[in-house]
VEXNUDO-426603 format. One record per residue (C-alpha): residue number from 0; y, z, x. Coordinates in nm, 3 decimals. Layout:
BEGIN
  seq        y        z        x
  NUM        Y        Z        X
...
This chain:
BEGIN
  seq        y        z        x
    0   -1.285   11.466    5.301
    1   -1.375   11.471    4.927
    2   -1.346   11.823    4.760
    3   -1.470   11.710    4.459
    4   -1.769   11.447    4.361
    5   -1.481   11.269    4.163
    6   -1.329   11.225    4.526
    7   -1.613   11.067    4.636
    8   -1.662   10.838    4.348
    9   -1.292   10.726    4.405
   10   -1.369   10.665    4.798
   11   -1.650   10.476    4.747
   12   -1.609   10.258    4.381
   13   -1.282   10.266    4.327
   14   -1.280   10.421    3.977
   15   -1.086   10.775    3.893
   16   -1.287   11.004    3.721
   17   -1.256   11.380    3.692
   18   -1.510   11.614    3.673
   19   -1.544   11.965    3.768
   20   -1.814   11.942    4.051
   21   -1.733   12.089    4.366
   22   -1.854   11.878    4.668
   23   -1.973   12.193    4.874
   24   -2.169   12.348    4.568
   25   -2.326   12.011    4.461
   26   -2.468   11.971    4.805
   27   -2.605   12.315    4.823
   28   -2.777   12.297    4.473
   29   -2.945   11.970    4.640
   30   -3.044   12.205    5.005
   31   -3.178   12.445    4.743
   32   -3.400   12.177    4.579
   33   -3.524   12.021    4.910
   34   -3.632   12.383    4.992
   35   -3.780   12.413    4.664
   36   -3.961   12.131    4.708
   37   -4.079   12.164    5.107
   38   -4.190   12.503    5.018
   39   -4.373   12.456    4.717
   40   -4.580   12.136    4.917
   41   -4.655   12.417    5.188
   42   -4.780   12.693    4.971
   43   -5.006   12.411    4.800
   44   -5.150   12.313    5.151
   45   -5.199   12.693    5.243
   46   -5.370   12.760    4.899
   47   -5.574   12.401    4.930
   48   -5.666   12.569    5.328
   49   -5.801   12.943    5.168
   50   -5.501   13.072    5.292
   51   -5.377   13.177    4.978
   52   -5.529   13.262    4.654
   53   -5.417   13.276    4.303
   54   -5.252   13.560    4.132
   55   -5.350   13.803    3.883
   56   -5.124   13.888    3.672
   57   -5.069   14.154    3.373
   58   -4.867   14.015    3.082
   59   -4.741   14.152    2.778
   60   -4.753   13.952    2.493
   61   -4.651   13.994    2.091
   62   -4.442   14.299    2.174
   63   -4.157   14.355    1.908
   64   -3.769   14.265    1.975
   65   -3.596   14.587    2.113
   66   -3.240   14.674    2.025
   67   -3.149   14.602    2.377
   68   -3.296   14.245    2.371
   69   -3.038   14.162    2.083
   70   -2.740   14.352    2.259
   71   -2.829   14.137    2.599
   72   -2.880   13.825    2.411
   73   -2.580   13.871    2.169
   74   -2.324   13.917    2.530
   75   -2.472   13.612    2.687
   76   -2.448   13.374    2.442
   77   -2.110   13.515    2.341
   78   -2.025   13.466    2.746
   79   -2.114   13.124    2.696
   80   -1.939   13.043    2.401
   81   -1.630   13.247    2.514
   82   -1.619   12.982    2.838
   83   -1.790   12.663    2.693
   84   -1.536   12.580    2.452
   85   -1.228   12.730    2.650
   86   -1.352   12.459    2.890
   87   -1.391   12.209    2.639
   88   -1.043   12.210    2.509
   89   -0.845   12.293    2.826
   90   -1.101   12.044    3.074
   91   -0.827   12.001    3.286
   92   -0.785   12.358    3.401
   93   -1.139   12.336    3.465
   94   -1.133   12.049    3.683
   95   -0.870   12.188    3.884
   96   -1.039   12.503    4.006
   97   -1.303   12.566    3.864
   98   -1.436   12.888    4.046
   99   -1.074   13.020    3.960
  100   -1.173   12.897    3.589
  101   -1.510   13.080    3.570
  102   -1.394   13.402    3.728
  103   -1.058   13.483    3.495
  104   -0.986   13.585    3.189
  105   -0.960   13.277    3.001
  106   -1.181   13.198    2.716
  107   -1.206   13.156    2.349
  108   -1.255   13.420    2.117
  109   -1.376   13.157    1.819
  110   -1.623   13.018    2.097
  111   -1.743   13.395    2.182
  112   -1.810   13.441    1.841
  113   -1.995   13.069    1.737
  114   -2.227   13.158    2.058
  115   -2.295   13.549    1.966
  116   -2.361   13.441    1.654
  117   -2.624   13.201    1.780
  118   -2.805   13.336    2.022
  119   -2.858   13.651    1.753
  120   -3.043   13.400    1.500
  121   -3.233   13.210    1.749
  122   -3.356   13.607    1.912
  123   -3.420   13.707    1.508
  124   -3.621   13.342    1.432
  125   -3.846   13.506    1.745
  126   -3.880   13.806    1.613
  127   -3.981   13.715    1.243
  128   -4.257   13.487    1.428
  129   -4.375   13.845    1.631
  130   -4.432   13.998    1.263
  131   -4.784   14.076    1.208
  132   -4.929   14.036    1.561
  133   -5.029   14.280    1.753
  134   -4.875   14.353    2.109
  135   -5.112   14.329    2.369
  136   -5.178   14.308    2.723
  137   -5.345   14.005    2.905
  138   -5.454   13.901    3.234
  139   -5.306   13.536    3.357
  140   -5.409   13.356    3.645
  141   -5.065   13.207    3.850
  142   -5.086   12.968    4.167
  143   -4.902   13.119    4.423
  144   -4.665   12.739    4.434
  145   -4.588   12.857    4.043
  146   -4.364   13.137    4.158
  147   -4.135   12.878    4.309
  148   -3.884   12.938    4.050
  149   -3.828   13.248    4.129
  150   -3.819   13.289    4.483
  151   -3.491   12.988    4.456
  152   -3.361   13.224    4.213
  153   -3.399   13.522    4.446
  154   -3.248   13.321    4.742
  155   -2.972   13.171    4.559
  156   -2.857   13.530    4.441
  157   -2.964   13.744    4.770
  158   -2.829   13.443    4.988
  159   -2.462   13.483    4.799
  160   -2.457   13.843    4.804
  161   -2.563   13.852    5.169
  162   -2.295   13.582    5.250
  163   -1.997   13.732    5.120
  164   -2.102   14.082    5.258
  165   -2.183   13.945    5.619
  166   -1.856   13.762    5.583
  167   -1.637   14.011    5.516
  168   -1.765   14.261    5.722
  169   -1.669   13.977    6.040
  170   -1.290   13.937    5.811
  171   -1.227   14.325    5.719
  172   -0.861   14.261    5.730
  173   -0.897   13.975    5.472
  174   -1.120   14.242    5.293
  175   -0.862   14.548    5.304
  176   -0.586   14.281    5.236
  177   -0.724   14.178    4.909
  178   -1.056   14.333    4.840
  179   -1.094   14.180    4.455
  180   -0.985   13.798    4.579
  181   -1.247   13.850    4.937
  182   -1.571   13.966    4.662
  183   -1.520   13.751    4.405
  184   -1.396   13.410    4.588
  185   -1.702   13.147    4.645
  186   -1.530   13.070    4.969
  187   -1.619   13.231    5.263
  188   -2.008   13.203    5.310
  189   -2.195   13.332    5.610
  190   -2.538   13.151    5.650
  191   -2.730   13.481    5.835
  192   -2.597   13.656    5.593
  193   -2.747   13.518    5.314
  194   -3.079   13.422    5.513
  195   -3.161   13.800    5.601
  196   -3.032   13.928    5.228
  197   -3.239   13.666    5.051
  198   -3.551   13.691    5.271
  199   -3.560   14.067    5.206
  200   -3.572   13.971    4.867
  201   -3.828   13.726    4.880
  202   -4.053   13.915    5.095
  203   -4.012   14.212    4.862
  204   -4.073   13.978    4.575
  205   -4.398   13.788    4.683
  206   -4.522   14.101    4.860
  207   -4.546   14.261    4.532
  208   -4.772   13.930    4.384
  209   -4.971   13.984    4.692
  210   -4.896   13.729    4.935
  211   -4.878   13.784    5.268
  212   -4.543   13.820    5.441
  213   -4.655   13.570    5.775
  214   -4.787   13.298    5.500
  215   -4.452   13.321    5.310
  216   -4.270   13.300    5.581
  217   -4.415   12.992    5.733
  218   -4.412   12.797    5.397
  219   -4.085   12.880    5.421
  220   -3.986   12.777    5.761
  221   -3.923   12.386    5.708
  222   -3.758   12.414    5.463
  223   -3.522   12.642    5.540
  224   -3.431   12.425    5.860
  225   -3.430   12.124    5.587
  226   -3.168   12.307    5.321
  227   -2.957   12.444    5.666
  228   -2.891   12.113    5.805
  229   -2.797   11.962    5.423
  230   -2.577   12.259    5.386
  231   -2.366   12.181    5.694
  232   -2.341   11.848    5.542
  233   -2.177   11.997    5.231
  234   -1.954   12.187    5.479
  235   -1.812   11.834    5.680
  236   -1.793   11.676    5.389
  237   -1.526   11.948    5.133
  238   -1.387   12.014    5.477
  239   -1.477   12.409    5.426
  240   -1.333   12.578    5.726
  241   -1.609   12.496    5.945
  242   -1.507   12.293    6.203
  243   -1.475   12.345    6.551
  244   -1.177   12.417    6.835
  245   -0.939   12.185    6.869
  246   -1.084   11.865    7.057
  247   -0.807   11.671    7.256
  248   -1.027   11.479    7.545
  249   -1.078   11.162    7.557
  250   -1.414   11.067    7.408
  251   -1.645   10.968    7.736
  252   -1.786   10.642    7.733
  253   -2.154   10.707    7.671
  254   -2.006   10.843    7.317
  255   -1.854   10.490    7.307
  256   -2.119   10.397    7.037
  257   -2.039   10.663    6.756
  258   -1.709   10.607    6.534
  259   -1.415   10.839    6.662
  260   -1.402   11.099    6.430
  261   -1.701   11.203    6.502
  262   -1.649   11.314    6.838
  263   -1.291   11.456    6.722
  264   -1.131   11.433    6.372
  265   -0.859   11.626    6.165
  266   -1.008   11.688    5.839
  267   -0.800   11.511    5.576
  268   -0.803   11.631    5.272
  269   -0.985   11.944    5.345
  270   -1.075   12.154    5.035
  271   -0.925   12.464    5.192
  272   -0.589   12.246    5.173
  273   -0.533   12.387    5.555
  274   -0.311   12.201    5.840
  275   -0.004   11.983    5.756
  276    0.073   11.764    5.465
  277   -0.030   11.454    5.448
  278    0.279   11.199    5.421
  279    0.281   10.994    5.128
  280   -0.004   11.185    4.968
  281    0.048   11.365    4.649
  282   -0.167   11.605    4.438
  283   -0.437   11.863    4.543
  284   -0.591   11.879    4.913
  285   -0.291   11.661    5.084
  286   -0.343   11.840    5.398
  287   -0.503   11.770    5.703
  288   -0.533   11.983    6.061
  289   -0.254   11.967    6.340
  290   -0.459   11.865    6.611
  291   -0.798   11.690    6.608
  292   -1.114   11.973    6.610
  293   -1.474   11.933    6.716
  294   -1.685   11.850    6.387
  295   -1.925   12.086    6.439
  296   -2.065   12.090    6.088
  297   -2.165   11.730    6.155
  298   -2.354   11.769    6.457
  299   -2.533   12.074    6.303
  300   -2.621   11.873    5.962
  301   -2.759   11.608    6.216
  302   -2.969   11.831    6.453
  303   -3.110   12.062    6.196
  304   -3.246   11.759    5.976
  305   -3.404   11.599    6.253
  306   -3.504   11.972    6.368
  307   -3.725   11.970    6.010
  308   -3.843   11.639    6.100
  309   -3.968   11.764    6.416
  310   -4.098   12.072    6.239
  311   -4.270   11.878    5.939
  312   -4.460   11.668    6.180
  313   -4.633   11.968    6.411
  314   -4.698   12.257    6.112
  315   -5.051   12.184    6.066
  316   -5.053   12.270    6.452
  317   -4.972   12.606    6.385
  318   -5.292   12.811    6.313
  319   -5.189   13.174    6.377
  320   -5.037   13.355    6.070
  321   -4.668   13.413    6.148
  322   -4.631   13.181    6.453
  323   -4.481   12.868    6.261
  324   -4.197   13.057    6.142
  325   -4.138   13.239    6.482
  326   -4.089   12.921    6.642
  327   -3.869   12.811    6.352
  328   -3.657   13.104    6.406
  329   -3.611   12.984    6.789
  330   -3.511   12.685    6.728
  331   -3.248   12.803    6.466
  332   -3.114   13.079    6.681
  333   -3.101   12.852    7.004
  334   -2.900   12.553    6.803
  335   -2.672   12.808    6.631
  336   -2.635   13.024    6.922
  337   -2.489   12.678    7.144
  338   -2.304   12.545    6.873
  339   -2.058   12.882    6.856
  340   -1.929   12.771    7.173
  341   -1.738   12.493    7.028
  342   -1.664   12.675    6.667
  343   -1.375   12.838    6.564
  344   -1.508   13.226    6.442
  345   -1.403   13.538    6.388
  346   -1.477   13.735    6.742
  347   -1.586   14.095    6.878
  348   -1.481   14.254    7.181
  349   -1.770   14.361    7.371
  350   -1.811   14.466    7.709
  351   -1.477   14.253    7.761
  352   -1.669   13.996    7.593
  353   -1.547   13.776    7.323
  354   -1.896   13.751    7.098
  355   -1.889   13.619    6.701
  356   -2.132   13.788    6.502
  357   -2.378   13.459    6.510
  358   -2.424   13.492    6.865
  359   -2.506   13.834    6.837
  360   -2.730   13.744    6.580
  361   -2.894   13.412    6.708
  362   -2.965   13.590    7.051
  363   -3.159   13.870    6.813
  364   -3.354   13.557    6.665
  365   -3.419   13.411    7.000
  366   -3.509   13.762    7.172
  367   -3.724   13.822    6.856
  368   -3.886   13.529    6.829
  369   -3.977   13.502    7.148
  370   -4.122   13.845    7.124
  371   -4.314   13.807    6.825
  372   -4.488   13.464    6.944
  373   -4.624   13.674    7.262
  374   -4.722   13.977    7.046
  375   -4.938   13.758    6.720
  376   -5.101   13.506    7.015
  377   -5.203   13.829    7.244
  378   -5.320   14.017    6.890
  379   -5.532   13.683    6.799
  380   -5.676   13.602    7.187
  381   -5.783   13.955    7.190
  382   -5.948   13.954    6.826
  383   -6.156   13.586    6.978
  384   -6.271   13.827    7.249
């Protein structure tokens, strides 16, 4: 397992280099910018099919500097400053955890002050060139594919927040046991979590610029099977926590043509440093498990990519608004839903029945989905009528 890019540079070139790049967080800033991109090439095709249509929008221009655009500035940059050097002359704290890094105390006052100080002449240079003009109010013309930038924004925020809350609500105890360390930690992600947070947000967000939730949503769709399956990748690969229950058969022989560990494998040098130590290993993430697990991130990075294949190549079948993204949703709740079998998860007691909180929510994506398709082909048979 590599917990760091520097790992993986080791592994595979044979040179040591450290830098303080996460494995998990470099793969999900690239499932981020395959969504990015999948969804921008679908709202393009929707806007070049009359689907969608551009964007009027009301902008403010020449308006003077407020007092509060100086104070906000003036605590960024001084943010900035107060970490960017700090990390500059103490690298190798940074290296070693950098999340820990980020989130304390640590910092430099000088660096605070060179970055204040900066970011309050480059916000005066603006407002000396605003001297003279008049504010005003103009109407701009956006493509709905231009807003790209900030739908990833809202998902990357509203998919964290909706992570960590949907994960500790399933890990209370963790929660009650240390409720500063369970909130601010970047381990600990739940995926539905930060799909249904983030999609709120988007929906919310493009909404407001007029485009229609069912269009949205199926531009969406794709890629969001694309960035899930690259995400699980990130998982196998730090060695997150999100393997499977132990695996100690024997692997059958119509397996015989895939290596070993992936039908069963003990996570060596897992980033959550979780199992026993390694012997002869020394320094960080030495550890590996006891007994050999199911890699279940592995099979889910495999099946969701070629899911998006398989997606990709039928969308332009899909002619009924909302439909597209329906069937994505059964798909995604149908693989998730049989995967849980094999994962290790927090469960609830139900009815006697053991349940983790992504069955319960899979089967509402399934049930849902399945719903929805029969309600928006009825509504558009009985509009052709």
């Amino acid at each position: 397992m590599y917990a760091t890019l520097s790992d993986l540079l080791f592994d595979l070139f044979g040179f040591q280099t450290r830098l303080p790049i996460q494995m998990f967080g470099l793969v999900m800033a690239l499932s981020f910018v395959g969504a990015y991109i999948v969804t921008q090439s679908e709202l393009k095709r929707k806007q070049a099919n009359g689907l969608l249509f551009p964007i009027k929008i009301q902008k403010k221009i020449n308006e003077p500097i407020a007092n509060i655009d100086y104070i906000t500035t003036i605590i960024i940059g001084a943010f900035i400053g107060f970490k960017l050097l700090e990390m500059l002359l103490d690298y190798d704290a940074l290296v070693d955890n950098p999340q820990k890094f980020i989130l304390s105390a640590k910092g430099s006052w000088f660096g605070a002050l060179i970055g204040g100080a900066y970011s309050y002449y480059q916000k005066k240079k603006e407002a000396d060139a605003l001297k003279g003009k008049n504010p005003e109010t103009k109407e701009i013309i956006v493509q709905p594919f231009e807003l790209m930038g900030n739908i990833v924004a809202i998902a990357a925020i509203g998919g964290l927040l909706g992570a960590k809350i949907f994960h500790n609500l399933e890990n209370i105890d963790q929660l009650m046991a240390d409720p500063i360390g369970s909130l601010l930690s970047f381990s600990g992600l739940t995926f539905y979590g930060g799909l249904i947070v983030a999609a709120i947000g988007i929906l919310y967000y493009t909404g407001k610029k007029g485009i229609p939730a069912w269009h949205m949503c199926d531009a969406a769709a794709a890629g969001l099977m694309l960035s899930y399956g690259t995400g699980r990748l990130g998982c196998h690969l730090s060695g997150d926590g999100d393997w499977g229950i132990d695996n100690l058969a024997t692997k059958p022989d119509w397996l015989s043509f895939l290596p070993d560990w992936a039908w069963a494998y003990r996570y060596p040098h897992n980033v959550l440093s979780e199992g026993i130590p390694i012997p002869g290993c020394e320094g960080a993430h030495c550890f590996q498990l006891v007994n050999p697990v199911f890699p279940t991130a592995l099979y889910e990075a495999v099946v969701c990519i070629a899911l998006f294949a398989f997606l990709w190549s039928i969308r332009k079948r899909f002619t009924i608004p909302g439909t597209f993204f329906l069937f994505y949703l059964l798909l995604n709740g149908i693989e998730r839903f049989l995967i849980e079998k094999i994962r290790v998860n927090t469960t609830y007691s139900i009815f006697n029945a053991h349940i983790t909180q992504a069955e319960i929510i899979s089967f509402t994506f399934i049930l849902g989905a399945i719903i929805g398709l029969f309600l928006l082909i009825s509504k558009h048979k009985k509009s052709l009528a």
